[in-house]
N, C-alpha and C positions, 0 to 999 in steps of 0.2 A: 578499514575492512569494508568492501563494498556492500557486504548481507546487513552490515548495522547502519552502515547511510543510506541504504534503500529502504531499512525497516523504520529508522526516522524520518524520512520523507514521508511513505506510505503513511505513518502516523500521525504528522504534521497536517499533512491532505485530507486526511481522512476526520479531523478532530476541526480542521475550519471551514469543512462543511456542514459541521454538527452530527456526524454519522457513528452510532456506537462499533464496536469492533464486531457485534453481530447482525446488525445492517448491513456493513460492508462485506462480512462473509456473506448471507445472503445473497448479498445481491454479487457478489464473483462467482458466486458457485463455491465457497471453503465453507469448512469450519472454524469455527468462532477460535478452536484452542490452535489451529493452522494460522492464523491471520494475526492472533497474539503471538506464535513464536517466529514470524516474520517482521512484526515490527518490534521488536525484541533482538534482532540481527540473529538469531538462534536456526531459522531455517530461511530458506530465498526459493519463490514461483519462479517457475520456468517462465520464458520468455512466453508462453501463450498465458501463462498465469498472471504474469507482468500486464498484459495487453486485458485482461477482463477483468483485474485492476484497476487497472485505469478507467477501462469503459465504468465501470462503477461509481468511479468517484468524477468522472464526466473531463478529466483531462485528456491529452496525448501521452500515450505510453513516454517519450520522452523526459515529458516533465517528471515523473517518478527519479531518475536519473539526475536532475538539475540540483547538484549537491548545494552551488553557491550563493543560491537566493533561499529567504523565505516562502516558504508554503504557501500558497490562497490561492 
């Protein structure tokens, strides 16, 4: 299911830049319990959610997506 490989991606990204799940809300503009039940596959950002996502954790929205590598 693509909501739980994007919410372990996002968690992957987000845990090897050292960022807690309340930094990275912060800084997307979510909240802390929004950002746990997306990397949780529970809920999925919209594509401009996707995008300030990313801008947060400093990749291309793409890479969110890149099911087949590890995270970094």
């Amino acid at each position: 299911m693509i909501s739980t490989e994007l919410g372990l991606q996002i968690a992957s990204l987000r845990k090897a830049r050292g960022l807690t799940q309340e930094q990275l809300a912060t800084a997307a503009g979510y909240s802390v319990e929004f950002i746990s039940l997306v990397e949780r596959g529970i809920n999925a950002p919209s594509i401009a959610g996707c995008e300030r996502i990313a801008q947060a954790l400093g990749v291309p929205i793409r890479q969110l997506f890149d099911f087949s590598n590890e995270a970094g």
